[in-house]
N, C-alpha and C positions, 0 to 999 in steps of 0.2 A: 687439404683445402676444402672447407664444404661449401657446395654449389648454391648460388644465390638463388633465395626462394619465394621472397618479401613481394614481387611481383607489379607490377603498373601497368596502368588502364591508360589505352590508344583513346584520342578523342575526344570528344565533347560530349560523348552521350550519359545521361546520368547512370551513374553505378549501380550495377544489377548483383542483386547475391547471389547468381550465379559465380562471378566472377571471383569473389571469395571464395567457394566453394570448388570451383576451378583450381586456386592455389591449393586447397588439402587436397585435392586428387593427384594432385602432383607425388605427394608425401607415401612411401611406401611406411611399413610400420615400424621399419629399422630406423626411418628418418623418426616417426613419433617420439623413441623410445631414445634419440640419440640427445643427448643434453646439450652438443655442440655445434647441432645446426645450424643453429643464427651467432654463435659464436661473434665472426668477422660482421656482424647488421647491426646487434643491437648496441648502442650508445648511450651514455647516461641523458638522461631528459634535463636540461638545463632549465637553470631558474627565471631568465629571460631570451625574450624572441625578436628577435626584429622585420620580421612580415611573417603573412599565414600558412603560406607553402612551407618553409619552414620549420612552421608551429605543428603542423598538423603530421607532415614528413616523419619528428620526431617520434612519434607514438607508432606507427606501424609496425615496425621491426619486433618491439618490444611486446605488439598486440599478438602479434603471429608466433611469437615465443612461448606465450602465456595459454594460446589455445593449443599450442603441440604440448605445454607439458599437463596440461587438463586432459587429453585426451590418452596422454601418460598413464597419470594416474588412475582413469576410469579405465585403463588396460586390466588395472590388478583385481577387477573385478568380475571380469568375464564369467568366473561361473555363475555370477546372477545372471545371463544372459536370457535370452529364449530360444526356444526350438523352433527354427522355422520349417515349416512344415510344405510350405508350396510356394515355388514362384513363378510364376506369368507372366511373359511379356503383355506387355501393353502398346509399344508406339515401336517400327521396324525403322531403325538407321537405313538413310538411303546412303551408299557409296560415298567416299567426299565429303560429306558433313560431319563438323563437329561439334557433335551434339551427344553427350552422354543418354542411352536409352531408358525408357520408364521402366517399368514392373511394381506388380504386384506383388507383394510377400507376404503371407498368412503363416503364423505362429501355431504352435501345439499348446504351449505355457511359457509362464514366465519364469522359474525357479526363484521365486522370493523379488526379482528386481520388478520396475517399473516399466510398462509398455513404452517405448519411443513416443516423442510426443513430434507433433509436427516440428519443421525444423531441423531436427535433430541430426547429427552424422554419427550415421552406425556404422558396421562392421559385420559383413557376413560368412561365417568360415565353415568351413569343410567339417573339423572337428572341433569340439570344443579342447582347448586345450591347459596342462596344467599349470603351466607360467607363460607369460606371456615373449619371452624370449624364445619360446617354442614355437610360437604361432610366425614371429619374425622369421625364424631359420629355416624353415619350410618350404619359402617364397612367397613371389603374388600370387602365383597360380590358385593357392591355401585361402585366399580372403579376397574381400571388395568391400571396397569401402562404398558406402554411400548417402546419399541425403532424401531426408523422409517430406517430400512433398504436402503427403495429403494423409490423412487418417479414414479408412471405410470403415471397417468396425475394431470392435475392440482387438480382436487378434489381426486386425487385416489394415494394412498401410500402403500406400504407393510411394515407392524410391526414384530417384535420378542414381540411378549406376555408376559410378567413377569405371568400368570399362561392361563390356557386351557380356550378358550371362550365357554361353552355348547350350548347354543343358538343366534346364530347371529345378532338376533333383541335386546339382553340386554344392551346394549350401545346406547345412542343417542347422546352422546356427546364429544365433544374428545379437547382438547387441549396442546399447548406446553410447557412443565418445565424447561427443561435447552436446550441451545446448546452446545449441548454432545463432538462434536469431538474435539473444543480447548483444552478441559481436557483430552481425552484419550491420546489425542497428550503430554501432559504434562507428566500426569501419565504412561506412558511408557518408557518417558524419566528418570523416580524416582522408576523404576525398578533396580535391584542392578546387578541380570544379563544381563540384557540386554545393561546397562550400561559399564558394566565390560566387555565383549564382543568386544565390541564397542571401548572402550578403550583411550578413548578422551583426549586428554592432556592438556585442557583447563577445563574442567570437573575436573580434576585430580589435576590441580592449586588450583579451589576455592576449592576444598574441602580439602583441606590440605597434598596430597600427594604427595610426590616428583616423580617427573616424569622423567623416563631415556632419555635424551635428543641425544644420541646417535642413534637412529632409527628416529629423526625429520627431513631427509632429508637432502641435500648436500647443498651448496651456489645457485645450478644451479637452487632451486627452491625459493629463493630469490628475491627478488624484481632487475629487470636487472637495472644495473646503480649504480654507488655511490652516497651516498646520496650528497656528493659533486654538481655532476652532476644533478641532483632533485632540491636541492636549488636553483642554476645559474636559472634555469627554472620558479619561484616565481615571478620575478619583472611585468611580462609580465600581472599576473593576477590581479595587484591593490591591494593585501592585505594590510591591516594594520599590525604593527610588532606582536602583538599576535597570529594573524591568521596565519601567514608565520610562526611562531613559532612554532605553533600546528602542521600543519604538520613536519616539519623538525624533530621535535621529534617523529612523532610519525613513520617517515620511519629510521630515525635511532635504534628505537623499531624494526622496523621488521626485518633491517639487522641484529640486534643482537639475535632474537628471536630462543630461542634454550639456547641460553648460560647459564651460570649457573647466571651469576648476573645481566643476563637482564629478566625482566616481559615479560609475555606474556600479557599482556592487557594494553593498552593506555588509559588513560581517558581527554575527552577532553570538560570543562566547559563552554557550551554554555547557558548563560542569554541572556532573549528576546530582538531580535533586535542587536545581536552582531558578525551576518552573518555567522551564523552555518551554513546553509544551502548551503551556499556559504565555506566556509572551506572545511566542506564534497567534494562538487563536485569537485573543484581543486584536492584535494586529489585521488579522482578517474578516473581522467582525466589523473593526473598524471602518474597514475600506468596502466593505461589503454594502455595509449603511449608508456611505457618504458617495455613494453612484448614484446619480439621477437620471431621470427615464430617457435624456436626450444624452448624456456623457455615459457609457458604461465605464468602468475602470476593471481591466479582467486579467486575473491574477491564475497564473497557474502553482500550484505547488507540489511538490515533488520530494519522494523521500526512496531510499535506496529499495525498499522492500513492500510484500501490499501490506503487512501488518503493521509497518510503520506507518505506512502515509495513514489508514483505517484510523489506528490509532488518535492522529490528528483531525481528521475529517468528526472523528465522536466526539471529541473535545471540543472542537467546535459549533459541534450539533447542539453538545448541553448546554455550552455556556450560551448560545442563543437562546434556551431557552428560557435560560436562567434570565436572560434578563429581556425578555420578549416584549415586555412594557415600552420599555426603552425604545429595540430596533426594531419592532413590527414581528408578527411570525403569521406562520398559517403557509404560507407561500416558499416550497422549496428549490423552484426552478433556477435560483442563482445557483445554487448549489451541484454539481455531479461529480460522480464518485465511480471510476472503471479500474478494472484490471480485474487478478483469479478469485472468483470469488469465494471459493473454497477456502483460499488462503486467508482474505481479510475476515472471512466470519464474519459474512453479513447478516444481519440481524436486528430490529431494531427501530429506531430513526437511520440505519446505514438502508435498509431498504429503499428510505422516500427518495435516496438520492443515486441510488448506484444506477450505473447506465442502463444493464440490460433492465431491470425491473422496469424501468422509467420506459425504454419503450416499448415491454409488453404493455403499460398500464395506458400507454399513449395512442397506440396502433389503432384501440376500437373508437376513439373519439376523433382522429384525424382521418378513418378510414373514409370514403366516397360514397358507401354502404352503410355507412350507421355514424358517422360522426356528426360535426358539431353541423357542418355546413347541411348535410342532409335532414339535419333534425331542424333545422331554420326554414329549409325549402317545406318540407311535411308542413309545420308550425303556417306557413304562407299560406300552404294549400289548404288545409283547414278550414283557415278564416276568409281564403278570398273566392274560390271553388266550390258553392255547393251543391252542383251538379256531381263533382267529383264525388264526395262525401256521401248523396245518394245513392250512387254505383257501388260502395263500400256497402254501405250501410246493407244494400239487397244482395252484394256477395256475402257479407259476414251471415247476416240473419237468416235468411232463406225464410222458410216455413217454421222457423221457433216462434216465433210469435214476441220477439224481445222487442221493446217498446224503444221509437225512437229517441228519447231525451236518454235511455241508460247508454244506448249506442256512441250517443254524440258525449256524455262524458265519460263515456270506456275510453274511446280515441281521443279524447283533450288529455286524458288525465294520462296515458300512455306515452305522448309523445312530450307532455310536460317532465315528464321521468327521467327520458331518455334526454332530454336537451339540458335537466339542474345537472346531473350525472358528469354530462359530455362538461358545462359549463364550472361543475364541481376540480374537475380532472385539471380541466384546463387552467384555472386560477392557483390550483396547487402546483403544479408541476411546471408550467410555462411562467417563466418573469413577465413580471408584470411591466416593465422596458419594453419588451417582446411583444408582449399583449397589445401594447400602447393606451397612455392612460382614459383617453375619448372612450377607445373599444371595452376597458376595463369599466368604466361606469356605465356607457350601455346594456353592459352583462349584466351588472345589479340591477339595474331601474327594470328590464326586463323580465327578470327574474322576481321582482318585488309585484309589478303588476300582474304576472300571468298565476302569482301565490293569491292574490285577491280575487282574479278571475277564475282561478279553480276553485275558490268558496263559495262563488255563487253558484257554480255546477256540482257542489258536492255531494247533496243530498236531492232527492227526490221531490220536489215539492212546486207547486202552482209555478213559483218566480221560471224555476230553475227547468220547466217544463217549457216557458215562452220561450227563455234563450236560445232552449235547443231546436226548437222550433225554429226562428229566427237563422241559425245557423245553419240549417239543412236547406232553405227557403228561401233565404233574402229578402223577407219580406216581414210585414208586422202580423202576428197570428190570431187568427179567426176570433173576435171576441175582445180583443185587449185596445181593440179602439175607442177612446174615451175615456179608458178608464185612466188615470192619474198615476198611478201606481207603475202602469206598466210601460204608462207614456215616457215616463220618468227610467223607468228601468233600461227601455230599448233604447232611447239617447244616450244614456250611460255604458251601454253596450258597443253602440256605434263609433262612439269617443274610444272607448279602450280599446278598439278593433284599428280603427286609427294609429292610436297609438301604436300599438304592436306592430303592425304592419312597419310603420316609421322605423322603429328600434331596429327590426329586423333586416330591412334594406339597408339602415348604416352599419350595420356590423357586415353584412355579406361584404359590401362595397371596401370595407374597413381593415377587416381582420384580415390580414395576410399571413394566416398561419397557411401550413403543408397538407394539401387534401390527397392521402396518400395510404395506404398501408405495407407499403415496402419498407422493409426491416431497415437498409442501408440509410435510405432516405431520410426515415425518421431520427437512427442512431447521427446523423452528419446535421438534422434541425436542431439534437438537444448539445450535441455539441459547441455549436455556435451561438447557440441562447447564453449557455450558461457564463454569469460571469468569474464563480470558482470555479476552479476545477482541479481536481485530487487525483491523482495517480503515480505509480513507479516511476522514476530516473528511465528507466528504459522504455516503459510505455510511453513516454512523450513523445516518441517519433512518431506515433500514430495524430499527433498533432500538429504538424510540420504544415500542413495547410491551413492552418487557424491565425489568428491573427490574435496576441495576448498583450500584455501592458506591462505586468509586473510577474517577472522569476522569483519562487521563493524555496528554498530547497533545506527541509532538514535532514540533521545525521550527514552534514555536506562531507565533514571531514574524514567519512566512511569510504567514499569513493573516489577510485582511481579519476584524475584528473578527465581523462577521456570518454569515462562514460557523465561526465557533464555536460560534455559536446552536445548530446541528445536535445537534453531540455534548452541548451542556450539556443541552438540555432532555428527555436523556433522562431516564427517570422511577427515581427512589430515588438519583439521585447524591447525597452526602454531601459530597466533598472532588472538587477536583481540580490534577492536579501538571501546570503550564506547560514546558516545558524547548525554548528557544530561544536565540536571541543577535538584539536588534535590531540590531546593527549589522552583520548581515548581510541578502542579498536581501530584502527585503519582498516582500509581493503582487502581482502583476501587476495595475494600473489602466491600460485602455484608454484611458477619460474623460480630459481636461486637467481638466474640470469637477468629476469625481469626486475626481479624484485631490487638486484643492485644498480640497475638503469632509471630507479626510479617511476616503475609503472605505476607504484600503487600509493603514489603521492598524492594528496586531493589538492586541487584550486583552491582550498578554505587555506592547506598550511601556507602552497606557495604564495600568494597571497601574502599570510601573515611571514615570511621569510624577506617579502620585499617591503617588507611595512609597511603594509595596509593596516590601518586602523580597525580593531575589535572592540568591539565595545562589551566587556563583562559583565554578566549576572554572577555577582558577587555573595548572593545568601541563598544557603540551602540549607532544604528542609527539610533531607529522608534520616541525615547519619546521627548516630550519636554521637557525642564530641569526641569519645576516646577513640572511634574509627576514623574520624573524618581528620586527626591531626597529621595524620604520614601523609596522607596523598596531597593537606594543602599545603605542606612543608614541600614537599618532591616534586610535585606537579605544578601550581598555583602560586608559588613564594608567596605564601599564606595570606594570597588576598581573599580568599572564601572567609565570611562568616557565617556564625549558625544561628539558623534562625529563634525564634523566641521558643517555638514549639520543641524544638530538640535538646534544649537546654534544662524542658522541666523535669522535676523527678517523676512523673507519672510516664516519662517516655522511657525510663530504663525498666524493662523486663528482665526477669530472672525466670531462665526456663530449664536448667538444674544450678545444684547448690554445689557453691563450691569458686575459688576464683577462677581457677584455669577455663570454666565455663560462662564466663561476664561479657560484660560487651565486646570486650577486646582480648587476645591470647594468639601466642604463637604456640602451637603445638610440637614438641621436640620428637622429631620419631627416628631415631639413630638404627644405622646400618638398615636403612629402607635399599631392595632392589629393584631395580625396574628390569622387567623381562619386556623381552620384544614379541611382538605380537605381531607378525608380515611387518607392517610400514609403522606401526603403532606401539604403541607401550601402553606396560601396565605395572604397580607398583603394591604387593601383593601385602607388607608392612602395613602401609598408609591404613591398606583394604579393614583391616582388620579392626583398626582403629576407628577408623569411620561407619563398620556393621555397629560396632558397640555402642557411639555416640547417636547411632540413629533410633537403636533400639532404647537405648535410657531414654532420652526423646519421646519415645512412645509411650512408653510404661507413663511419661509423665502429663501426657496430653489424656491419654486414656483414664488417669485417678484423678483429674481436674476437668476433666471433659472440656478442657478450651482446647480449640483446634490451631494447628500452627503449621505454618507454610515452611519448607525446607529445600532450599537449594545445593545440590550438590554438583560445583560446575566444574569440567575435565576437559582440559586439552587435547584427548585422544579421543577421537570417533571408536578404538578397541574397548575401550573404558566407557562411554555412555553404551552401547552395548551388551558389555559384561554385567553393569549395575543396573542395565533395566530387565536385562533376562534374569535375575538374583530377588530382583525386589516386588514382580508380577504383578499382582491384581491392586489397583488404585482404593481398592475398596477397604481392601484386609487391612491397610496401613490405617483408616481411620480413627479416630482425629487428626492423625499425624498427617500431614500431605507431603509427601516424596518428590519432587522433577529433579529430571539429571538430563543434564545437557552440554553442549561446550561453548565456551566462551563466547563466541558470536551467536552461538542459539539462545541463549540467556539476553541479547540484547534487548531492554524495553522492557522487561519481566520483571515483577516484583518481589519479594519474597521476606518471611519473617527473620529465617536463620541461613544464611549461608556459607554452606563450609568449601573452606579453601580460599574464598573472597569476601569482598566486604558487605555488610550488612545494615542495614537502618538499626538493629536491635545489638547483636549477636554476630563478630569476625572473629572465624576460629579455624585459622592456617596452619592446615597440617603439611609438618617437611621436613626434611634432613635438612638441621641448621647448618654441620658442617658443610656439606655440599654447597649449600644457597649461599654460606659465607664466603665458597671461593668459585663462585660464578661468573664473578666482576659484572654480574647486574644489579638493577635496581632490589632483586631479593636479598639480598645481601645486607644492603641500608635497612629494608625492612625487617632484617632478623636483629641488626644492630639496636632498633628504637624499639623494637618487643624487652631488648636486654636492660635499656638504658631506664624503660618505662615502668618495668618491672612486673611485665604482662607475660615473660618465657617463661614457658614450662615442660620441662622433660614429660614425657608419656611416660604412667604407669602401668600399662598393660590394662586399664579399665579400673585398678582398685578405686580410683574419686567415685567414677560414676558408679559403684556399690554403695558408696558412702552416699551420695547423691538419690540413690533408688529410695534407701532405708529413708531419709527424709521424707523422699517425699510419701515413702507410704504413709510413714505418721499423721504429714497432712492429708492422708485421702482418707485415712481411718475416722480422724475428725469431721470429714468433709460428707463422711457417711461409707465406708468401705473399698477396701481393695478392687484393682481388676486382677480377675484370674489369669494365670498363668498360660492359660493352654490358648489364650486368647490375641496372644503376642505374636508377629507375623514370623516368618523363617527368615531372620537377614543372615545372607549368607556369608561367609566369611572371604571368599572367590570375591571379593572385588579389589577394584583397584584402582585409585587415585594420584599418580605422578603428578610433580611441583610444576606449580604454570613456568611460562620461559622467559617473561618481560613485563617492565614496567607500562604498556598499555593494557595487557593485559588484568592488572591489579586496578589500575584507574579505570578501566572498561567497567569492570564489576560493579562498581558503585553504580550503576543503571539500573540493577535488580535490587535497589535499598526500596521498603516498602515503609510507608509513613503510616501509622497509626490516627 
């Protein structure tokens, strides 16, 4: 019987990650490593709920499964750990309290793995050891688990101890188990209080309660415009009738959202290469536009990964820009963009909007010391002050002998700088909503008079000598009485001093921006400015205070139903738009146990299980037609069509001769074995097959000098490892470009040729047909319709691509001479390729189809 572990929180007080952390201290590492822990907890996740307790109940069991077998698996890894090299307490347990205590822990190295990141629950042992059933049999006394607080420096972190370290030297070892905070993030969302609380009414839809639609807000926080007026706006951006479809329904969804017989969730059926991505962005372009400075409409969007959501966020950037006539540009402040930014590769127009850059770029113009407000009060003092300005004047000058009219336009022209600069920052970065439009047009008129007022101070000369005069003085200067000229000039002085002053008092009085330079401050001002906003599924919890309109989530059908929780229950969502394709990759489930409970089910399929309406993007544009016909026969019941572009003949490349090397081919590789590799495979046949196929490849990009992208995607983590230690420098392979990855690392990726899966150009499946024919999976069908199509071809051991070489030397000889020989990289024959295991996997691929 194993001991219930799944655990519940006393009271009302909102959920602390401690308390989940609480639950794995409980866990020795025999319980980690035991499959049958949660055995008697966990439950299949059912397809309907009838209240939220419930709903949310159901997912815990199965969460807490899923991070013991993640911490499993990151068991088998230990010897990448690090040396720890010292530990220190930090904080003394008094008697009675239960309170796990602090320490410091400083590392020697890392051995090839990754420093702990905050967050994290590591593992600190005595010895390092050679299996991890070693380290279990030992006891506890051998390890401590614990949670990484804080990060000091690179080698140096602060822990919460799962029990009291006696001696500081008993640890030499320390490594990572889980990345703890996606889950807390989760697990606090599948709190019942806190939930309830919160009070979500999208939260409140899946889980089956009806929800009073009467507090969801008035028409004014609606999408501005009828959807009438939204369509007319469609032609301009080239959709096809599906895509123009998707949206239209899915803002007629929003205008109706609230009602009793409209959905709150859109689901919108993007298969690869069917310009999801491009649907999305119109859709947000759209609503971006049609926000007026008294209704925002503020949409958050959310995608499982940063390179995803980035992805989107650039899409959207260009097509703004593209069509900047139309919506306005200049002004990026509706727009931000947070999470690692290592990961999204920020770069770009990704700079004008991602968070931290935004409030480094913001900090000197909102600061108290130099910002817009200070540059207003100087600007005041200047022109009302010139007693003030002669105390300057005799500090700055002393005994130089610098004349006072260069004085008086050194300081005009200085603080003019500093306030277009501040006033620059601020019209780019802050919405102009935000701004408010009164205080936006006093910025330009401002800004327009004080450019005319520094041409009369800009050069040296008689006029621009009275000014300064005038301006130190208050008074009309010695000489210039009577004369017309100047009579005329200091009235027109007097008036635009006026003026100024006017401008300047309604803005101070007006602008209610943040006079601050506190980093927190300003990152929570541009938060609530912005009305997009782009981030991971799991970094939305850092938004749980915000108050947004519109959910919109791509790749939905990637993620476990419960890391949805995150973005729904942020607070004031109305509607939210799904846009995925089940029948591509799902979730990543560790658990065997999870995974048959249904953890890693998304909202998008259940959803469509309960028949929820999808609405299809039915034409794609990356595949050729002799790849795209198995997966819309297996997957689609052939409602994808292709588009005009993939139909013509200049879209089929031939990048060697020969049929088994055409758009499409099943590669026969008989008595392939797969050797095990600890938890992985490798498939040493295939291997060999695929050095040769990559080196004719090369020989052929190198004698035509066109460059060609090549995907080689592997189910085993042993195999992207063996093929990237084999194929080395990215340099040597060119023309030819190399990536090897696995299947979900390839998600969103392009590529020309890819082997093992499908391709826009080039699908060239290498595999034991016998095997795949008695699988009883979907590879099975697909070896059937390679037979039927007449695209199977047994492996000759390389002799085509000989045949294939000689060709193409003939065309390089014509094209003006061979490459040499010595010039071919080393592809090593050590690799290894084993057959993917399922039909998501084969429809996943088509995501790396690249369109010419």
């Amino acid at each position: 019987m194993v001991k219930k572990r799944s655990g519940t929180r006393q009271g009302n007080k909102r959920p602390d990650d401690d308390d989940l952390v609480n639950i794995i201290f409980t866990w020795s590492l025999e319980d980690v490593m035991n499959q049958n822990l949660f055995v008697d907890e966990v439950n299949v996740i059912p397809d309907r709920f009838v209240g939220l307790k419930s709903y949310l109940e159901a997912f815990r069991a199965p969460l807490l499964e899923e991070m013991r077998a993640e911490m499993s698996s990151n068991l088998e890894t230990l010897p990448n750990g690090s040396s720890a090299k010292h530990i220190q307490s930090l904080v003394g347990v008094p008697a009675g309290v239960r309170k796990c205590p602090l320490y410091r822990v400083t590392i020697s190295g890392y051995r090839g793995a990754c420093a702990p990141c905050i967050g994290d629950i590591v593992v600190l042992t005595k010895t390092m050891p050679r299996r991890p059933s070693d380290l279990a049999s030992k006891g506890a006394d051998s390890y401590c688990l614990a949670h990484v607080k804080e990060i000091v420096t690179r080698r140096s972190f602060i822990i919460r101890a799962s029990k009291k370290i006696e001696d500081e030297n008993s640890y030499a070892f320390a490594a990572s188990l889980l990345a703890f905070i996606p889950y807390a993030r989760i697990w606090r969302c599948l709190d019942y209080d806190y939930a309830l609380k919160r009070n979500p009414p999208l939260v409140m839809d899946v889980a089956g309660v009806a929800v009073n639609t009467s507090s969801m807000g008035s028409s004014s926080h609606r999408v501005n415009g009828g959807t009438d007026e939204l369509v007319s706006r469609l032609p301009a951006f080239g959709l096809n009738e599906s895509q123009a479809g998707a949206i239209q329904s899915c803002v007629s969804a929003m205008q109706g959202s609230g009602g009793s017989s409209t959905s709150r969730f859109s689901l919108i059926w993007g298969p690869p290469g069917t310009g999801k991505t491009k649907t999305i962005s119109v859709l947000l372009l759209l609503l971006m536009t049609t926000s007026t400075n008294r209704s925002r409409y503020r949409v958050l969007t959310c995608a499982p990964t940063n390179t995803a959501i980035s992805q989107v966020a650039s899409r959207l950037l260009a097509l703004r820009k593209q069509h900047s006539a139309a919506v306005g540009g200049g002004c990026h402040g509706d727009l931000l963009l947070f999470g690692n930014k290592e990961k999204m590769g920020i770069d770009g127009d990704l700079k004008e909007i991602f968070l931290d850059n935004r409030v480094k770029i913001l900090r000197k113009c909102l600061s108290p010391a130099t910002g817009w407000k200070q540059c207003l009060r100087s600007l005041e003092a200047f022109l009302c002050f010139p007693s003030v300005l002669r105390l300057q004047y005799a500090a700055a000058c002393g005994e130089t002998g610098l004349q006072e009219s260069s004085f008086v336009r050194s300081k005009f022209h200085d603080i003019f700088q500093k306030l277009s600069r501040c006033f620059h920052t601020i019209m780019a970065h802050i919405p102009k909503s935000v701004i408010l439009e009164k205080n936006y047009k006093n910025i330009v008129l401002l800004t327009t008079i004080l450019e005319n007022f520094s041409k009369l101070l800009g050069k040296s000369t008689p006029r621009s000598e009275v000014l300064a005069d005038i301006l130190l003085r208050e008074k009309d200067p010695d000489g210039s009485d009577g004369r017309v000229e100047y009579s005329e000039l200091i009235a027109n002085l007097r008036q635009s001093k006026t003026q100024i002053l006017g401008v300047i008092r309604a803005l101070l009085l007006g602008m209610k921006l943040p006079v601050t330079s506190f980093h927190l401050k300003i990152k929570k001002f541009c938060l609530q400015s912005a009305s997009l906003i782009f981030c991971t599924v799991s970094g939305s919890a850092k938004l749980h205070g915000q108050n947004m309109d519109l959910l919109l989530i791509d790749e939905a059908a990637q993620l476990k139903e419960c890391e949805s929780l995150v973005p729904l229950q942020v607070s004031g969502l109305k509607h939210a738009v799904l846009i995925g394709d089940e029948c591509q990759l799902p979730a990543t489930v560790k658990s065997k146990a999870a995974d048959s409970a249904l953890l890693g089910r998304s909202l998008f399929e259940r959803l469509t299980i309960l028949g929820h309406q999808k609405h299809l993007l039915n034409m794609q544009y990356r595949m050729h037609p002799s790849i795209s016909i198995f997966p819309n026969l297996s997957f689609y019941d052939q409602r994808i069509l292709d588009g005009p572009n993939v139909i013509q003949v200049r879209h089929e490349r031939s990048f060697l001769k020969g049929a088994m090397f055409g758009p499409y081919s099943f590669i026969n590789i008989e008595n392939g074995r797969e050797d095990h590799h600890g938890r992985s495979k490798r498939n040493m046949a295939e291997v060999t097959a695929i050095k040769k196929i990559l080196y004719g490849l090369y020989q052929a990009c190198v004698g035509t000098g066109e460059g060609v992208s090549v995907g080689v995607i592997c189910p085993y983590a042993a195999q992207v490892e063996a093929i990237h230690s084999v194929i080395g420098d990215a340099s040597a392979r060119r023309p030819l470009d190399v990536r090897v990855n696995s299947v979900d690392g390839f998600q969103g990726s392009e590529e020309d040729i890819i082997i093992l899966s499908t391709v826009r150009h080039c699908l060239w499946v290498l595999g034991d047909a016998a095997t795949l024919l008695g699988s009883g999976s979907v590879w099975g069908e697909l070896v059937r319709d390679a037979v039927d199509r007449r695209c199977f071809y047994d492996w000759d051991g390389g002799a085509s691509l000989l045949r294939a070489a000689r060709w193409c030397g003939q065309e390089y000889q014509v094209a003006g001479g061979a490459a040499e020989p010595s010039t071919a990289p080393a592809f090593d024959t050590s690799l290894g390729v084993p057959g993917l295991s399922g039909g998501a996997d084969i429809c996943d691929a088509l995501a790396s189809l690249q369109l010419a």
